[in-house]
N, C-alpha and C positions, 0 to 999 in steps of 0.2 A: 669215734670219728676223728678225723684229722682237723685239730683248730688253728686258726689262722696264725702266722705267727706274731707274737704281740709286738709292738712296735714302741717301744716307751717315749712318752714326753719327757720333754726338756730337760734334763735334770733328775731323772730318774732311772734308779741302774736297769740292767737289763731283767732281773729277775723283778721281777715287782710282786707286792702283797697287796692285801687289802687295807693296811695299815698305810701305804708308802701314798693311797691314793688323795688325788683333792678331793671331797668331800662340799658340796651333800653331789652324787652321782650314781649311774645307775649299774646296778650289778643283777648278771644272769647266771643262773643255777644250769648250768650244760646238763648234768645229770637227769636232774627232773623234768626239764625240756624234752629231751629222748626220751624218756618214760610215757611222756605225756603225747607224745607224736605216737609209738607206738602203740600205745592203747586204742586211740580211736583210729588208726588204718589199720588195726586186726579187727577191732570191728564194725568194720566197715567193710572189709574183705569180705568179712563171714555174712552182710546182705548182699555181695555181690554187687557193688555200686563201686565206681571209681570219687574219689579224694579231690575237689578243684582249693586249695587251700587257699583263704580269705588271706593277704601279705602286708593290708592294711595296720593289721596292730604289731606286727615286727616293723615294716619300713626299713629292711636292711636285706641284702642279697645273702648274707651270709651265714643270717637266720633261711632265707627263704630256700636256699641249695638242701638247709637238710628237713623240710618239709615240703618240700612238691615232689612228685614223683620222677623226673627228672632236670637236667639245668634249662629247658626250656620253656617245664613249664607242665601240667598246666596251673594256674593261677586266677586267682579273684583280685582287683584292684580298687579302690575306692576314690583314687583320685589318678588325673591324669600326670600329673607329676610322680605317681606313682608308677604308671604305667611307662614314663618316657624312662627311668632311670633302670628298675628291672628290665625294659626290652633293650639296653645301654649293654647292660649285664649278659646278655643274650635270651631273657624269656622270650618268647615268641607265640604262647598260648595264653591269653588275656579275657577273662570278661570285665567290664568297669561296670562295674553295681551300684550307679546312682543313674537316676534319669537323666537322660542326656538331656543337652539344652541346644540350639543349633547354634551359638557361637562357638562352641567346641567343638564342633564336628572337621575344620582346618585341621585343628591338631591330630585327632583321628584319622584323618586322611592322611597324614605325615607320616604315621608311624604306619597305616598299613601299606605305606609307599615301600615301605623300607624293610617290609616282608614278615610284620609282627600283626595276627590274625588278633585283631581285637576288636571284642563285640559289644556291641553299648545296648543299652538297656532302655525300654520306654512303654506311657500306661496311655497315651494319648492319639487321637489322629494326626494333632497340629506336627507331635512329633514324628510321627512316621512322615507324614509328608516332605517335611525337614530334611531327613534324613535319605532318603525317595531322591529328590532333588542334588542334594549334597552327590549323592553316589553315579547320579548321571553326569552332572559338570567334573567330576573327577577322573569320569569313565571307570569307575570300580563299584563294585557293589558292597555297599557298608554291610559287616553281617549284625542283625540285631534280633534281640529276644523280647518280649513282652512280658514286664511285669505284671502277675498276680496278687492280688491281696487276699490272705488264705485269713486274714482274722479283723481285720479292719483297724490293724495298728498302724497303718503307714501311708505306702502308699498302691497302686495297682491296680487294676481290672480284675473286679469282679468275676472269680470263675464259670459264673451265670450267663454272664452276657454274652451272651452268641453274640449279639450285633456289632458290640461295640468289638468283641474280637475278631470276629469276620471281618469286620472293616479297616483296622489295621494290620490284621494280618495279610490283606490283600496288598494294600497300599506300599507294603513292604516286599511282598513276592512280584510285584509288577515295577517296581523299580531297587529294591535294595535285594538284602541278602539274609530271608526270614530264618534264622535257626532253631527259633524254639520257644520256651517259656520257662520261669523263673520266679520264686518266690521267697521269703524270709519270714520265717514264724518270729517275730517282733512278742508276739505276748508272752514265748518260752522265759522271756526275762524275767517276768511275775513270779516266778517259781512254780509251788504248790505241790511239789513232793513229787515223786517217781509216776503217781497213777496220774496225774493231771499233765504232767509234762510226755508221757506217751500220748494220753490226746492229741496235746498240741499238733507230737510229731504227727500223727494219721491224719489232722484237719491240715497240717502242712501237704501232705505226699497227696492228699485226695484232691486237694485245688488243684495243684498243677497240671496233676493225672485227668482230672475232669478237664481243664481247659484245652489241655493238646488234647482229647479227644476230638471237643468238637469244632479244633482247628482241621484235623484230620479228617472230620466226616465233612467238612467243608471246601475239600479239594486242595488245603491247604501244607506244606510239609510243617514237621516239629522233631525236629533228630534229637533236641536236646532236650530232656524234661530236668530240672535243676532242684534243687532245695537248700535249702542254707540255714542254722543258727548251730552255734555250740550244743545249747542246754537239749533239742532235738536231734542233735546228731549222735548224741550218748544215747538217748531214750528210745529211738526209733525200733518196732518191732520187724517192722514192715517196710519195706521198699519198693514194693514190686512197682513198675512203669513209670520209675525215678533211675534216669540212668547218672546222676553225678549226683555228690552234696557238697557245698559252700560252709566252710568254718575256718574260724579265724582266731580269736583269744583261748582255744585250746592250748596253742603252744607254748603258752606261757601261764594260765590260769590266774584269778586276780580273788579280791577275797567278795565280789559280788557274784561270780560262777560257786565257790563255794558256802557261799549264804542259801543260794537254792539248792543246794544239796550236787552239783556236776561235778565239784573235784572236792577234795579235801585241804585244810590249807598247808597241810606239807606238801601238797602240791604244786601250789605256787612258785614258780621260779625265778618270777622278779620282784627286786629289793631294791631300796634306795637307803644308798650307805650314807649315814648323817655321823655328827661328831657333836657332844655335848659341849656347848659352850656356854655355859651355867644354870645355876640353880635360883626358885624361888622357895625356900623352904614350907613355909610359911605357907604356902599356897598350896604344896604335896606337888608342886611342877619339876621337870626338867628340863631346861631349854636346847635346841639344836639349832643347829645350820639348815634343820631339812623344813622350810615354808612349804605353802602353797607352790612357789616358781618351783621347787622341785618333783612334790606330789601331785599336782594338779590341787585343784578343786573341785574334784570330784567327790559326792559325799554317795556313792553310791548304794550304801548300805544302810543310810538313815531311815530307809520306811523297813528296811527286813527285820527279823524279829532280834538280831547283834549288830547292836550298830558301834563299826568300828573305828567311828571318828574320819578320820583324815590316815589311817593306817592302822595296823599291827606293830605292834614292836616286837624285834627278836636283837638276841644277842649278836655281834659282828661271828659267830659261827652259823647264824641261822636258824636257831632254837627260838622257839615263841615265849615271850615270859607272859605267863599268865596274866590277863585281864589287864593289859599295858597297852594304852592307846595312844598314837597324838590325838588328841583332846582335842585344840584349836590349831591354828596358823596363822600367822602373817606371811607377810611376803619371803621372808629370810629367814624365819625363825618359827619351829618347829614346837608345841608343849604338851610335851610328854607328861600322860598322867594315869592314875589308876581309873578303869573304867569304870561309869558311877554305878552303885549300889554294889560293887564286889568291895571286898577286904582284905584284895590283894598287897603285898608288902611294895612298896618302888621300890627299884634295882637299885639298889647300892653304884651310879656310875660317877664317877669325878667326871671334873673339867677332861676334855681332849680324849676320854673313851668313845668307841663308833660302837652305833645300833645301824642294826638293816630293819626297813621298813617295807613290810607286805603293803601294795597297794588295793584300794578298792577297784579300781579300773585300768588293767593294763595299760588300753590302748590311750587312755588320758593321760598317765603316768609318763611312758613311756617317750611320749610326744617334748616333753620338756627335755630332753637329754638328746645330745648327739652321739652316743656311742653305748653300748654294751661292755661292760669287766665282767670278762666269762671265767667263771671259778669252776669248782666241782666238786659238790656234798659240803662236806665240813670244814673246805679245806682254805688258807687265804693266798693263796698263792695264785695269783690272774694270768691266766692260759692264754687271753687273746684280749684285743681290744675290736671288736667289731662295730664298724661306722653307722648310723643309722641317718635318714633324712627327713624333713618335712616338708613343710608347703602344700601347693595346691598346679 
């Protein structure tokens, strides 16, 4: 694919390396990224279901151009700032995947002034009503879906409840613009190996399928039947009366998707390039520039059965060295150590050599940093520097 052309900061020649960069920051593997998009839209093809890609753990358009299926769209957002900046861009097919609240329903009405079909999400009457309201004084009709709770990790309508879905489903078709129904298998996180995470995926596709039924046998429409997690979007055997799915941290993978077995972690294709800025001998540490402010604080791998600290350590080519973890963190300052009970040797690095750090949680990782150094395989040569944003 065609990468953007990099633009250098201040003071840096035109070619840049991964040497030439400031440090601790964040660098994306282009190669394993397409590897990783393409595996799950073949299969995905091959259930027959279209791709709504979750844009929340990229937050950059230029990741999101090469996983949606065209530049409009379609898309999953998780925040509205998410969604004003990609419909900026020109997406123009949007769901926003957190329950709406009715102070944000202005902003919604803003953007579908402006011709970006964005559909907000809700498990409640107070909400529909909200929303009911909103779409009369606007003179538009908000389109919105009903969240399902397909395992009772979150949040959602019970697929049981005729009533309570009857009654917002109505409340929505008499004044708003009812689309469908939606869910997120929350417990696929747990893991449990290939047999337990196909479960997941069936009690995922069976709520939603149950619930738009008995929207449907209740006079009411359901175009959209939805599902969404990474770890059941790889595991799903079965599709049938799911017509899209919702994922998100596939395109980048992180080392908690591969703790439950989703990806492997040559898979992962974000890194946080750190630079050793000394040693505790004595202790078997090495210290970095890469803290918490750049990995997060995410320890998301502390209950799985490898827990990998605060990251992975690999060589500044991208090789993993065995049983080489950050250990701790402070705020600035990254320590590297062997992980306990191996015998592994530390890396031989002086002062001012760079490690890239596999994170446990893309989307936490990632959030600390405002751009992308897109390389590719082995190589230190940074092809593009693509912008990313945050907020709310």
């Amino acid at each position: 694919m065609d990468l953007a052309t990099f633009a250098p900061s201040p003071g840096l020649a035109a070619t840049t390396t991964l040497e030439m960069l400031e440090t601790p920051c964040l660098v994306l593997d282009a190669d394993r990224m397409d590897r990783n998009i393409k595996r799950l839209r073949t299969r995905l093809d091959d259930l027959g279901v279209s791709l709504r890609p979750h844009l929340k753990t990229a937050k950059s358009i230029d990741v999101a151009r090469r996983f949606m299926g065209a530049p409009e769209g379609p898309a999953t957002v998780s925040t509205l700032k998410e969604a004003e900046q990609f419909a900026a861009a020109g997406v123009r097919d949007m769901i926003y995947a957190v329950g709406i609240s009715p102070a944000k329903l202005a902003r919604v009405v803003d953007l579908l002034a402006k011709g970006v079909d964005l559909v907000v999400i809700l498990d409640t009457v107070e909400q529909a009503q909200a929303v009911a309201e909103a779409s009369r004084n606007a003179g538009m009709p908000i389109p919105a879906m009903i969240e399902i709770d397909c395992d009772g990790h979150r949040s959602g309508v019970r697929p049981t409840d005729r009533a309570q879905l009857l009654e917002i489903g109505q409340v929505l078709a008499a004044g708003a613009d009812l689309r469908g129904v939606l869910t997120h298998a929350g417990d696929s996180y747990k893991g449990g190996g290939v047999k337990a995470q196909q479960l997941y995926a069936e009690a995922e596709r069976l709520a939603v399928v149950e619930a738009a039924q008995l929207l449907r046998s209740g006079g009411l429409p359901c175009p959209v039947v939805s599902v969404g997690s990474t770890p059941t979007a790889h595991h799903a055997k079965d599709l049938a009366g799911v017509t899209e799915v919702r994922a998100g941290v596939f395109v980048f993978f992180d080392l908690v998707m591969a703790g439950i077995g989703i990806c492997q972690v040559d898979d992962i294709a974000l890194s946080v390039l750190a630079t050793v800025i000394g040693h505790q001998r004595e202790k078997g540490w090495i210290i970095t520039d890469g803290g918490w402010m750049s990995l997060s604080r995410d320890r998301g791998t502390s209950k799985q059965a490898v827990d990998h600290g605060y990251g992975l350590v690999c060589d500044i080519d991208g090789n993993v060295y065995g049983d080489i973890i950050v250990a701790d963190a402070n705020q600035e300052h990254g320590i590297i150590a062997v992980r306990p009970g191996s015998d592994a040797p530390l890396p031989e690095l002086a002062v001012g050599d760079r490690v890239r750090i596999l994170p446990n949680h893309a989307c936490a990782t990632a959030a600390q940093h405002a751009a992308y150094h897109v390389v590719r395989g082995g190589s230190h040569a940074v092809e593009a520097c693509w912008p990313r944003f945050g907020g709310w």
